[in-house]
C-alpha positions in Angstrom: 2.8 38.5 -18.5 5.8 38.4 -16.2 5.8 37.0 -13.3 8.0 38.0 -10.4 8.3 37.5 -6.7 9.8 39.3 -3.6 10.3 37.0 -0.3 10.2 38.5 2.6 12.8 36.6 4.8 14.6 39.8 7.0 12.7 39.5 10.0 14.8 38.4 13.3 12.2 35.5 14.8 13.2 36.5 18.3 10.1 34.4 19.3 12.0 31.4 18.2 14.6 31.6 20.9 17.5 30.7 18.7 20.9 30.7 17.3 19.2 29.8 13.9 17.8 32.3 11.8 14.4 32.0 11.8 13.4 31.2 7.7 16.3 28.3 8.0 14.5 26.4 10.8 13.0 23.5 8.8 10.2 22.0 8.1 10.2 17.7 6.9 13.7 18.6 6.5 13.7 21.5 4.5 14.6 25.1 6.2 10.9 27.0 5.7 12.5 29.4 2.7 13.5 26.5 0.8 9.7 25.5 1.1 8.5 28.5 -0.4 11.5 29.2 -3.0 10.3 26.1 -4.6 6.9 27.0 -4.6 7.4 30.2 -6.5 9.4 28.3 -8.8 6.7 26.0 -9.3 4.3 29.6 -10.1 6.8 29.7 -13.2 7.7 33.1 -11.3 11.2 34.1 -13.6 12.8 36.5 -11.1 12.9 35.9 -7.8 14.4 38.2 -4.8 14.5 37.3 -1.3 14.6 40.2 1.1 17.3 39.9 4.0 18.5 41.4 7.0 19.7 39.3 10.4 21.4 36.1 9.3 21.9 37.5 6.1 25.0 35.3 5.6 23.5 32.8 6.2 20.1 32.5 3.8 22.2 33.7 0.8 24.7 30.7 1.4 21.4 27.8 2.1 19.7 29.7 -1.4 23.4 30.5 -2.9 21.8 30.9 -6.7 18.3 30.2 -6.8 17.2 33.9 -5.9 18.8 37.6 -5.9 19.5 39.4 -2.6 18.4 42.5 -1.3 19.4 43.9 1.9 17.0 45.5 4.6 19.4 47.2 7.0 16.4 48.1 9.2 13.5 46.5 9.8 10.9 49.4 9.5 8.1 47.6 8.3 6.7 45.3 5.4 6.4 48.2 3.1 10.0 49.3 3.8 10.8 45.3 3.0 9.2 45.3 -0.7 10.4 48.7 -1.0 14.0 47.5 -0.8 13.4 45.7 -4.3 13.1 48.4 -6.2 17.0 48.5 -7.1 16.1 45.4 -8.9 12.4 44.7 -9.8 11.4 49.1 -10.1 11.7 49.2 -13.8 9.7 46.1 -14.8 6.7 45.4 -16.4 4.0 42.5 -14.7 3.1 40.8 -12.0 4.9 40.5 -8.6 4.1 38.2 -6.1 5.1 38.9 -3.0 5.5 36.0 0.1 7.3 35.4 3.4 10.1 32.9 4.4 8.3 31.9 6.9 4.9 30.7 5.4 6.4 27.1 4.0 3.0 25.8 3.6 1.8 27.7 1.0 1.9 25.4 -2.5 2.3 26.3 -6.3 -1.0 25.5 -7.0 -2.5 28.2 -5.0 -0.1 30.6 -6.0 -0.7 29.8 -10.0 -4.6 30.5 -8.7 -3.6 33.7 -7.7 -2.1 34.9 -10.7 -4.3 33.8 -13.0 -7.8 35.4 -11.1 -5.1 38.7 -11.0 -4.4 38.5 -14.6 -8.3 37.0 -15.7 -9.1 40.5 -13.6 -7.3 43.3 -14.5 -6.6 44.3 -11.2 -3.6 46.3 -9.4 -3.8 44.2 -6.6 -4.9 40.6 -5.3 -5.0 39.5 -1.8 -4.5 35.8 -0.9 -7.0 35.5 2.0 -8.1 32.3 4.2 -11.1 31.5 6.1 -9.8 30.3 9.1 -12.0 29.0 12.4 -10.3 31.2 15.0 -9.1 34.8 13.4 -8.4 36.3 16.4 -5.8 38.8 16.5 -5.4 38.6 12.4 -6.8 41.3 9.7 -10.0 40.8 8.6 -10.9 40.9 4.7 -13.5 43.6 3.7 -16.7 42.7 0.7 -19.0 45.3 -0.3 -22.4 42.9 -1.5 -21.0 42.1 -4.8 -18.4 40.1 -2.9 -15.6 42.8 -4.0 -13.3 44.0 -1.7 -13.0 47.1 0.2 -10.2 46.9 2.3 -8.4 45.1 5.3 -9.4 46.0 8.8 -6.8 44.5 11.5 -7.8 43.1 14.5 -7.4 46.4 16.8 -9.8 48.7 14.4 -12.3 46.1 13.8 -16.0 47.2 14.7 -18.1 44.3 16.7 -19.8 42.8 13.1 -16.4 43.5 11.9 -14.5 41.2 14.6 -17.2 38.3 13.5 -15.4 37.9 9.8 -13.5 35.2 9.7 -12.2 35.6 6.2 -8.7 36.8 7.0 -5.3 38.4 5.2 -2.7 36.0 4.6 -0.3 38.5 4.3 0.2 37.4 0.6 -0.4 39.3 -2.5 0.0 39.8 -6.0 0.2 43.5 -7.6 0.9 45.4 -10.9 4.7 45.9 -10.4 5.1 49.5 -11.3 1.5 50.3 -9.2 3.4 48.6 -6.7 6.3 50.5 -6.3 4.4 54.1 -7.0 2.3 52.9 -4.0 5.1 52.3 -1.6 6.3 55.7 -2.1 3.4 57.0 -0.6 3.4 54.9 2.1 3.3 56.5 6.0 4.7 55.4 8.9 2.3 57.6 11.4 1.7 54.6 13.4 2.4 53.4 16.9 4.8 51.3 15.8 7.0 54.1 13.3 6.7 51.3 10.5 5.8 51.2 6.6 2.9 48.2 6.5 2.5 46.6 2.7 -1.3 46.9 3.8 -1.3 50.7 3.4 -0.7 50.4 -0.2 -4.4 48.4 -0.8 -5.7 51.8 0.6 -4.0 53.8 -1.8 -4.8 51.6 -4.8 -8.0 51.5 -3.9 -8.8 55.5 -3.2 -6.7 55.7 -7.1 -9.5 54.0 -8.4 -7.9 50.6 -8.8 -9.7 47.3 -8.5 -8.6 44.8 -5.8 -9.2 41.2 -5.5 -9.2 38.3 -3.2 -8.4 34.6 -4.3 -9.4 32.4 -1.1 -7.2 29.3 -0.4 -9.2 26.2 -0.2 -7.3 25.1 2.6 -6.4 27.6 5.9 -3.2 26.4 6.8 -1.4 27.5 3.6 -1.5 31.1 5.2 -0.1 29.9 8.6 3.0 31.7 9.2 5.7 30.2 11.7 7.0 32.7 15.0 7.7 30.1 17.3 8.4 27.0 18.4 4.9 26.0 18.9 3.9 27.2 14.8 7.3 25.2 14.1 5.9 22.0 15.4 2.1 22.5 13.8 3.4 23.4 10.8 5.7 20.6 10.4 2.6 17.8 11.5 0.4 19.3 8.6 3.0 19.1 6.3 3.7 15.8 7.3 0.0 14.7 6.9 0.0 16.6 3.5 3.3 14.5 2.2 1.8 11.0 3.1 -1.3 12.0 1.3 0.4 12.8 -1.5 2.3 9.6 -1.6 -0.9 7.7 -0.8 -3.3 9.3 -3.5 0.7 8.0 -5.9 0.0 4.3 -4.7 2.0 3.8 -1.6 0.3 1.9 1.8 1.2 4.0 4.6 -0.3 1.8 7.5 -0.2 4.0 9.9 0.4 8.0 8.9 0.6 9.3 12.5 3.7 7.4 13.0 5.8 7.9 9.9 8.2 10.6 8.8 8.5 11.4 5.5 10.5 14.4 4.5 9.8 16.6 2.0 12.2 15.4 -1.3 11.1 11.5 -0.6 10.9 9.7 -3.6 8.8 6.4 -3.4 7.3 4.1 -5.9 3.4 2.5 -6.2 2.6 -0.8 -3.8 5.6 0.0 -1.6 4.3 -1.2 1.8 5.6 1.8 4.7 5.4 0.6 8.3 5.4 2.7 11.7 8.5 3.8 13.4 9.8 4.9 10.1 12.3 8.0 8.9 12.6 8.9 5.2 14.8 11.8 5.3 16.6 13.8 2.3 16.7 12.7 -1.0 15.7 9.0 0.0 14.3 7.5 -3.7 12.6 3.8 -3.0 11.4 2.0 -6.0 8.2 -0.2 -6.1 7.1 -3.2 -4.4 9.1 -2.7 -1.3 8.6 -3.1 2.0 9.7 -0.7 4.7 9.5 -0.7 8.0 8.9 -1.2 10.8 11.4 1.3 12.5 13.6 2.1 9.5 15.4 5.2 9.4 16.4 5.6 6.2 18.5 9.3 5.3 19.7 10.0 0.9 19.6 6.1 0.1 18.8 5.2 -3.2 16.4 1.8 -3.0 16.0 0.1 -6.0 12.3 -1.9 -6.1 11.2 -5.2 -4.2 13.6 -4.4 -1.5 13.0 -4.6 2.3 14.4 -2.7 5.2 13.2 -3.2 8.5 14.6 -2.1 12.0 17.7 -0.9 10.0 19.4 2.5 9.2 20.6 3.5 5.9 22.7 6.6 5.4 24.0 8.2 1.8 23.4 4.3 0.9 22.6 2.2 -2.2 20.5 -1.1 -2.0 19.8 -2.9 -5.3 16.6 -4.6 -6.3 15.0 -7.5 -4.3 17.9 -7.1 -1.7 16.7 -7.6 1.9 18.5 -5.6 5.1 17.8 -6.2 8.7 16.8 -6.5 10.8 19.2 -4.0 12.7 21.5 -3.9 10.4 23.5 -0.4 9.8 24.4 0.6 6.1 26.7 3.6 6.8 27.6 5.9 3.9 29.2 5.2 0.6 27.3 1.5 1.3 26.3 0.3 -1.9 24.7 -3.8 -2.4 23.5 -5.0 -6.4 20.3 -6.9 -6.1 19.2 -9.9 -4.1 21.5 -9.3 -1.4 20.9 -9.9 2.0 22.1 -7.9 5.0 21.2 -9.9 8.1 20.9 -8.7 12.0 23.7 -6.4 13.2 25.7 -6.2 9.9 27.7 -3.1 9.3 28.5 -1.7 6.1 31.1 1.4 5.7 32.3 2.6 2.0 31.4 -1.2 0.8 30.4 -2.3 -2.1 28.8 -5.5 -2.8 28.0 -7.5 -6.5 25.0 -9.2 -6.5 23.4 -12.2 -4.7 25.9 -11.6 -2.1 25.2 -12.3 1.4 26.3 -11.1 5.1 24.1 -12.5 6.6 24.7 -11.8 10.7 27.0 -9.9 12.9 29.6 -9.3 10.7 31.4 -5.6 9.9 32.2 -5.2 5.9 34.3 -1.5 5.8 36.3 0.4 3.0 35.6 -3.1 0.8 34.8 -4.2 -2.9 33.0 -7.8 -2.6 32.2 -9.5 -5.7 29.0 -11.6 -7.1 27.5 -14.5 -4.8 29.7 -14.1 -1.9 28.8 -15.6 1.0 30.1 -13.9 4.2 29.8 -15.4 7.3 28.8 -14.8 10.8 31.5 -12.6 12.7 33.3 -11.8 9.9 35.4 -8.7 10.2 37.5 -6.3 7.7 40.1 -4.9 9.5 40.5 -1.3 8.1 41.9 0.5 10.4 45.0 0.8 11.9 44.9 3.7 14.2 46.4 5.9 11.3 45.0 4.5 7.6 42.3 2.6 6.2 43.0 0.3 3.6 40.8 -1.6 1.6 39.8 -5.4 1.2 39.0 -6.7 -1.9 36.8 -10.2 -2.1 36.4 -11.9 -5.2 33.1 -13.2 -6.7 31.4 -16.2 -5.8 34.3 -16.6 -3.1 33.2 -18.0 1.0 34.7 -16.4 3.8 33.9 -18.5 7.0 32.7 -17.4 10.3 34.6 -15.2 12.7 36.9 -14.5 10.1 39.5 -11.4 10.5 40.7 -9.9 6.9 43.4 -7.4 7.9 43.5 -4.9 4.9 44.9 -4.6 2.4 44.0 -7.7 1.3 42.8 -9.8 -1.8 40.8 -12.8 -1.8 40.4 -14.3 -5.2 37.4 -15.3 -7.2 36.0 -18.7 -5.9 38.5 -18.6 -3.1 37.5 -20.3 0.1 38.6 -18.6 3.6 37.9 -21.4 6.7 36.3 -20.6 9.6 38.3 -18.7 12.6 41.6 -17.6 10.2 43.2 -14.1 10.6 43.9 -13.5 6.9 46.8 -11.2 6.8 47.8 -11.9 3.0 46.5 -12.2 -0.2 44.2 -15.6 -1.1 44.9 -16.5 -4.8 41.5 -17.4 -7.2 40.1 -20.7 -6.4 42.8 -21.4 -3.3 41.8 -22.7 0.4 43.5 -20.5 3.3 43.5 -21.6 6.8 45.4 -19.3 9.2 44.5 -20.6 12.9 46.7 -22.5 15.2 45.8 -26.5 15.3 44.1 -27.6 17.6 46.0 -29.6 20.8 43.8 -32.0 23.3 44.9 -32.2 26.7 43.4 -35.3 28.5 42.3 -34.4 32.4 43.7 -31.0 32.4 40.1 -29.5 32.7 40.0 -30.8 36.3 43.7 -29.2 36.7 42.6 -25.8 35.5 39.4 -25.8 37.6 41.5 -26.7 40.6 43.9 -24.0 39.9 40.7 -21.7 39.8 39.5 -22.5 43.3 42.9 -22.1 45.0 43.7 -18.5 43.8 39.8 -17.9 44.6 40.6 -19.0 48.4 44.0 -17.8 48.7 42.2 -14.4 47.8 39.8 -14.7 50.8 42.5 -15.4 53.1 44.1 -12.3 52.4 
């Protein structure tokens, strides 16, 4: 059987209030359409077309060549969306699954459920329903006694024993592709609102003859369908809950779920520890054994395992095993430290990379610099960068030292097992193994504290005087 699926992403979401279009607002860091193309992917569905219309442009460059495009110029109506497919999916033979952009909680596994209760069936059409606890102002799904169904009844036509249902019409479905499309042409818009509703074509199926069917999610929310900011926000906390569940049921210790973030494309190994106050955003992949948190914010970093992060950010980083960072330290990108380094409190990294068993251990900034093996870096330590036009790099050997409040104005080269004292502006290179000192020498003046003080108090007087 083939699979194929149509997603519906043309409506405008004027109940969002935005410049965004509506199926690229995202969800744990993924705009809602990504969500569901990946789900359909998962289905093993082989074609896949995405229906759009307002912010075009813009959904065909965020899916660029994971789908086909078709164009709804008007938005007359679900029907009249699906419809708009036929240029593509009209002459095939199987299954289509059709889904909206805007429904990014729906998963693989209930989709797969679908299908195979359609195929296991026979039927021309299956309808993914939900029972949900309040289905006010939604359609309602109609059983004969068998349990088979008879139709969908929306909210407005429902009779009183009708209104009491609260089995309900996702708004997703499955269908014989060429039943499908000879449906749709019979579809009628002789409704209040002029449009062509997808739901019509369960009536014509069914007064064909055709059997229709209903696969029931086991959970309510993957029907939940986002229009404003309010769905944005609810749909975003249960897929939140549902992505720390996944990782704990994997091995990980969330301590406390309520107060984590943890995007959708989070990688993380078994027996990491996560702590409150903590981001994992992107394509953020943390080996095992770590510990993280509390307050990291951690965005596309590769962590290797047995590492720590706490109070720190991390951006487009690399960290190596059994390396420590933090607290409040900043790894900005193209950062990238070997194992068992430590980065102490309020260390910068920029476009640095560091062998390892190296250390910076406190207040220093390391930027556009290769650092060898068992460095030690101490406390104010600066690379100089920038000049107001270029950055240059600094290059430090391995197992060199490189004192406190030391200033390395790049370019510059400090050799293997070279030894940089405490307090020198470094302004050329430091040959392997060699001791550089570049600070004036220090000059005792006996008494002239009491001079300076005195000089002190008489400009301070003179300037009340005045």
């Amino acid at each position: 059987m083939k699979v194929m699926a149509i997603v519906l992403a043309a409506g405008q979401g004027k109940r969002m209030k935005s410049k965004l279009y509506k199926v690229l607002h995202p969800v744990c860091g993924k705009p809602m359409v990504g969500h569901v193309l990946e789900t359909v992917k998962e289905a093993a569905c082989e074609r896949t077309v995405v229906v759009v219309g307002h912010g075009a442009e813009a959904v065909q460059s965020y899916v660029g060549n994971e789908a086909e495009f078709v164009l709804q110029e008007r938005q007359l109506g679900t029907g009249h969306a699906v419809q708009q497919a036929e240029s593509l999916l009209g002459g095939e033979q199987g299954t289509t699954v059709i889904l909206y952009g805007d429904t990014p909680l729906v998963t693989s596994g209930t989709i797969r459920a679908l299908l195979e209760l359609h195929e296991r069936k026979k039927s021309a059409a299956t309808v993914l329903t939900a029972v949900v606890p309040n289905p006010q102002g939604l359609g309602r799904i109609i059983r004969d006694e068998s349990g088979l169904v008879q139709g969908i009844v929306e909210q407005k036509d429902c009779s009183e024993e009708q209104t009491a249902i609260t089995e309900i019409n996702t708004g997703m479905y499955c269908f014989d592709n060429a039943k499908l499309f000879d449906a749709l042409k019979q579809v009628k818009n002789d409704n209040a609102q002029g449009e062509y509703y997808l739901t019509d074509v369960m009536g014509i199926l069914k007064n064909a003859g055709e059997t229709i069917e209903a696969y029931r999610a086991s959970d309510f929310a993957e029907g939940i369908g986002v229009n404003d900011r309010v769905g944005l926000a609810e749909a975003e906390q249960l897929m939140r809950a549902r992505i720390v569940r996944k990782h704990q049921i994997a091995g990980v210790t969330v301590i406390d779920p309520a107060a984590t973030y943890i995007e959708a494309d989070v990688v993380i190994g078994a027996d990491t520890v996560i702590y409150p106050g903590t981001m994992l955003r992107g394509r953020t992949s943390i080996g095992e054994d770590c510990v993280i948190g509390p307050q990291a914010d951690i965005t596309d970093t590769t962590i290797g395992s047995g590492v720590t992060v706490k109070h720190s950010v991390t951006a487009e980083a690399v960290i190596g095993d059994e390396s420590s960072v933090g607290p409040y330290a900043y790894m900005r990108p193209g950062s990238k430290i070997g194992a068992r380094c430590k980065i102490g409190d309020f260390v910068e990294l920029k476009n640095a990379e560091l062998g390892d068993d190296t250390k910076v251990s406190h207040l220093s900034y390391v930027g556009d610099a290769k650092v060898g093996k068992d460095v030690n870096i101490g406390c104010g330590a600066i690379t100089v960068n920038y000049d107001g036009y270029n950055k240059s790099i600094t290059e430090i050997g391995d197992n060199a030292f490189v004192g406190s409040n030391v200033n390395l104005i790049a370019p510059v080269k400090v050799g293997d097992g070279a030894y940089v004292v405490a307090g020198s502006t470094i302004t050329h290179d430091v040959p392997a193994g060699d001791l550089a000192i570049a600070r004036e020498r220090q000059v005792n003046k006996p008494a002239y504290a009491d001079k300076l003080r005195a000089r002190a108090r008489a400009r301070k007087d003179n300037a009340g005087k005045q």
